[in-house]
ZAMI-682475 format. One record per residue (C-alpha): residue in one letter; residue number from 1; x, y, z. Coordinates in steps of 0.001 Angstrom, whole numbers, plus 500000, padded with zeros to 6 digits. Layout:
<atoms>
[atom A,NUM,[X,Y,Z]]
...
</atoms>
This chain:
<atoms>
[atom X,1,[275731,160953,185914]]
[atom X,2,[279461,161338,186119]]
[atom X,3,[281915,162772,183567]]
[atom X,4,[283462,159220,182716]]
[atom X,5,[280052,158221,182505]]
[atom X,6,[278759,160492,179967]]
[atom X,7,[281839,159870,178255]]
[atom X,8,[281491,156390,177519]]
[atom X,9,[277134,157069,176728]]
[atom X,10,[278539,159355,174363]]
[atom X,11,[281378,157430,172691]]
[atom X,12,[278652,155160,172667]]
[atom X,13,[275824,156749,170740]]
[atom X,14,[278616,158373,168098]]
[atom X,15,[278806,154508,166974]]
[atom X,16,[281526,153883,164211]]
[atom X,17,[282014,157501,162691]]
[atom X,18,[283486,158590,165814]]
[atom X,19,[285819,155582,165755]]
[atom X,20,[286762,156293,162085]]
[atom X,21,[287460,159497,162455]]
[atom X,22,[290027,158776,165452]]
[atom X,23,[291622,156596,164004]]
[atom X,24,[292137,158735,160818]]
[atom X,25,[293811,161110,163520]]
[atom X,26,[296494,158165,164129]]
[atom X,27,[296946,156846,161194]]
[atom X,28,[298599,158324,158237]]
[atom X,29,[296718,156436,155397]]
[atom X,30,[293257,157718,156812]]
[atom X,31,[291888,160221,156054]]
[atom X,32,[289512,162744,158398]]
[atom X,33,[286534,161221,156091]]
[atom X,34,[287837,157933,157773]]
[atom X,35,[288635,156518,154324]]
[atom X,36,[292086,155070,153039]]
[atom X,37,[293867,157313,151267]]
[atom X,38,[297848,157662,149989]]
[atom X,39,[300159,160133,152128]]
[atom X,40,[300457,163421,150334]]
[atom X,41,[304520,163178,150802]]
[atom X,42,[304923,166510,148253]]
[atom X,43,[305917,168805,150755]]
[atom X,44,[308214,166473,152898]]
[atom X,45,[311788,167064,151797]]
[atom X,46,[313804,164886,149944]]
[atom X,47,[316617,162921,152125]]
[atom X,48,[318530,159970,152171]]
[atom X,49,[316267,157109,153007]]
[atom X,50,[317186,153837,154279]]
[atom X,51,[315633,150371,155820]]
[atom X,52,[316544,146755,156394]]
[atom X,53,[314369,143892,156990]]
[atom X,54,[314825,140532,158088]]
[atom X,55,[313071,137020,157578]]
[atom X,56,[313669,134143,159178]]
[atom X,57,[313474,130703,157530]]
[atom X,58,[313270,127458,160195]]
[atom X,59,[314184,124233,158609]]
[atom X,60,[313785,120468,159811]]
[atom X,61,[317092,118972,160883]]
[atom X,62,[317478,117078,158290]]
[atom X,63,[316254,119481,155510]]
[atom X,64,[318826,121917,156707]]
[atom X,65,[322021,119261,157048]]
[atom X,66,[320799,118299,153480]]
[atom X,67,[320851,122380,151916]]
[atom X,68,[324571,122595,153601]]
[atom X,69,[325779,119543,151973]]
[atom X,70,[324124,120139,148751]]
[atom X,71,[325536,123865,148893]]
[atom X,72,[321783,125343,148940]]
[atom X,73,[321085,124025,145576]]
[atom X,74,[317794,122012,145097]]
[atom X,75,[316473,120256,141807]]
[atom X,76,[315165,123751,141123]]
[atom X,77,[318465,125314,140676]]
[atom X,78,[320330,127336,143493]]
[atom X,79,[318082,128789,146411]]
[atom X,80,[320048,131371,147239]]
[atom X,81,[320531,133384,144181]]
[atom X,82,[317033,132833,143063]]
[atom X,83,[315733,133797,146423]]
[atom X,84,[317570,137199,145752]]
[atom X,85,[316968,137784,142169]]
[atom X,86,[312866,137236,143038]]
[atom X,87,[313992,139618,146713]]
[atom X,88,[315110,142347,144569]]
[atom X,89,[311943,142250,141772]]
[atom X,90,[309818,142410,144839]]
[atom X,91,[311505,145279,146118]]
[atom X,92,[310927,147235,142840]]
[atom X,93,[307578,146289,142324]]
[atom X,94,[306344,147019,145957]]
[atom X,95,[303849,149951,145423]]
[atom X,96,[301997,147368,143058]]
[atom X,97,[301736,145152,145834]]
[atom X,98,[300949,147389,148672]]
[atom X,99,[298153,149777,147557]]
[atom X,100,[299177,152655,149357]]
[atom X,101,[303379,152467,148366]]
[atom X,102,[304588,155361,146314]]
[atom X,103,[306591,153878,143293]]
[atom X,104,[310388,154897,144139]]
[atom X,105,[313524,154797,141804]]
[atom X,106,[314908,152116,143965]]
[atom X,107,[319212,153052,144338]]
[atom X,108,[320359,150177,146191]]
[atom X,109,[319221,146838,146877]]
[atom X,110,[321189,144242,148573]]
[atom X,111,[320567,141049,150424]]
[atom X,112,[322776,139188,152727]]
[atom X,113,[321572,135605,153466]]
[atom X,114,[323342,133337,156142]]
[atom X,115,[322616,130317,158196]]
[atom X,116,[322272,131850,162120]]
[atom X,117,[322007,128313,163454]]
[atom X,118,[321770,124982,162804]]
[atom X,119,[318425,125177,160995]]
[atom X,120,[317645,128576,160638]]
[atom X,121,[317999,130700,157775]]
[atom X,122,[318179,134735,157962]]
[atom X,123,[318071,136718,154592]]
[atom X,124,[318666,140050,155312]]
[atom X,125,[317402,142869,152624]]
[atom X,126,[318879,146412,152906]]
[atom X,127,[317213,149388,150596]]
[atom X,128,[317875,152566,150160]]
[atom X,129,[316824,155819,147837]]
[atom X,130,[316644,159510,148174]]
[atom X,131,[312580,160440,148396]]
[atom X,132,[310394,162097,150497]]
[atom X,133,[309103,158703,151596]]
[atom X,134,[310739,155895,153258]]
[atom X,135,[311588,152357,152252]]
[atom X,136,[310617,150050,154635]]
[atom X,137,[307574,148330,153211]]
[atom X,138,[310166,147341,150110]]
[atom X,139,[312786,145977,152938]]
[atom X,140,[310090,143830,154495]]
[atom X,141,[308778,142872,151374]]
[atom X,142,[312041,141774,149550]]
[atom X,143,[313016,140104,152613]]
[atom X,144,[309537,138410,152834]]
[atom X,145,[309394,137340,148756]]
[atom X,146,[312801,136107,149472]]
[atom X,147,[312020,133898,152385]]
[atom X,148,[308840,132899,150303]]
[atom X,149,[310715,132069,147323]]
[atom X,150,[313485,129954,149682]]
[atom X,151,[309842,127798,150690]]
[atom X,152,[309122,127282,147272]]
[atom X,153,[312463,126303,146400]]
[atom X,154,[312800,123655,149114]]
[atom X,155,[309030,122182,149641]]
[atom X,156,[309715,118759,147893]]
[atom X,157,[311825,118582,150264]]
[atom X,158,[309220,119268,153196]]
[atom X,159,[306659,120993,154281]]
[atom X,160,[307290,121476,157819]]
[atom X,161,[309304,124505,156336]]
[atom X,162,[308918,127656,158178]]
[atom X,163,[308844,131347,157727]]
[atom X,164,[309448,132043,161200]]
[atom X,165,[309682,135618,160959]]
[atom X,166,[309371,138580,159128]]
[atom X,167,[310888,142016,160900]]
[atom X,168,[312048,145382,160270]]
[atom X,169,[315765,146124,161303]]
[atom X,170,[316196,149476,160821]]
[atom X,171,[315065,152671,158925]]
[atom X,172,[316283,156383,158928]]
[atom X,173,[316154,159357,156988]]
[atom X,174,[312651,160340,157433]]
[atom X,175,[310877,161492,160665]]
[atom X,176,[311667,158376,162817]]
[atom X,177,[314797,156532,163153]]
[atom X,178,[314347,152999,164006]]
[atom X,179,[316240,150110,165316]]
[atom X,180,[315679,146536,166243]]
[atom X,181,[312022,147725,166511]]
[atom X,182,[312510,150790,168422]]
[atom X,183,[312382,154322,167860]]
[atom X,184,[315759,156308,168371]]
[atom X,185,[315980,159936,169530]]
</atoms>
């Protein structure tokens, strides 16, 4: 019996402990029991934290030629505004969305949100605080309640309305800087 052999008999017969407890060793929110479990940031040091996300809204033709002409308002009132006002709440009120979020003081919260084509909508959501933890869960998920509240502004007018896509721009001021997906030096 080879090495690689006894390897894989052995990875084997260790069943699904062995498999928790590696991937506790890659992932921050596991623990070495293999359970979830929230970060212990208290010895990380407080910096200037920052993130932007990015959703993408895909529109019908003629949905989108209608928004333009109507100036993005729908029966509902004006998509745009109400997209950020629900962007921003979401933003505050991440950590009571995603379990293992630390609540922040949230210091700046801004959205940008521009046509990119004919039919495509980007709404841009840029965050930052100074914590020991970063803020790109509450840039993806302004930027996602945003695109979601855009839907729900706009589905009488169809429902072939898409959230295309949801992506993180950029974060720094923790470990990892990130851009356009990628890790920087």
């Amino acid at each position: 019996m080879t090495d690689r052999t006894r390897s894989a008999r052995e990875k084997r017969a260790a069943g699904p402990t062995a498999k928790r407890h590696a991937a506790a060793a890659r992932l921050s929110h596991v623990g070495g029991d293999g359970r979830p479990r929230m970060v212990d940031v208290g010895a990380k040091p407080v910096t200037a934290r920052q993130a932007a996300a990015q959703a993408l809204v895909r529109f019908p033709p003629a949905v989108a030629r209608q928004l333009r002409a109507a100036g993005l308002r729908a029966k509902k009132g004006p998509i745009v505004e109400t997209a950020i006002i629900a962007g921003t709440l979401a933003v505050k009120r991440t950590h009571e969305l995603i379990p293992f979020c630390h609540p922040l003081a949230i210091e700046h919260c801004e959205f940008g949100v521009t046509f990119v084509s004919a039919t495509e909508l980007a709404i841009r959501c840029d965050v930052a605080v100074r914590h020991r933890t970063g803020v790109e869960m509450e840039a993806l998920t302004g930027a996602t309640v945003a695109a979601l509240t855009v839907y729900d502004m706009c589905k009488a007018l169809s429902h072939e309305i898409e959230i295309a896509s949801v992506r993180l721009l950029e974060k720094s001021g923790g470990k990892r800087r990130v851009r356009a997906g990628k890790a920087l030096p």
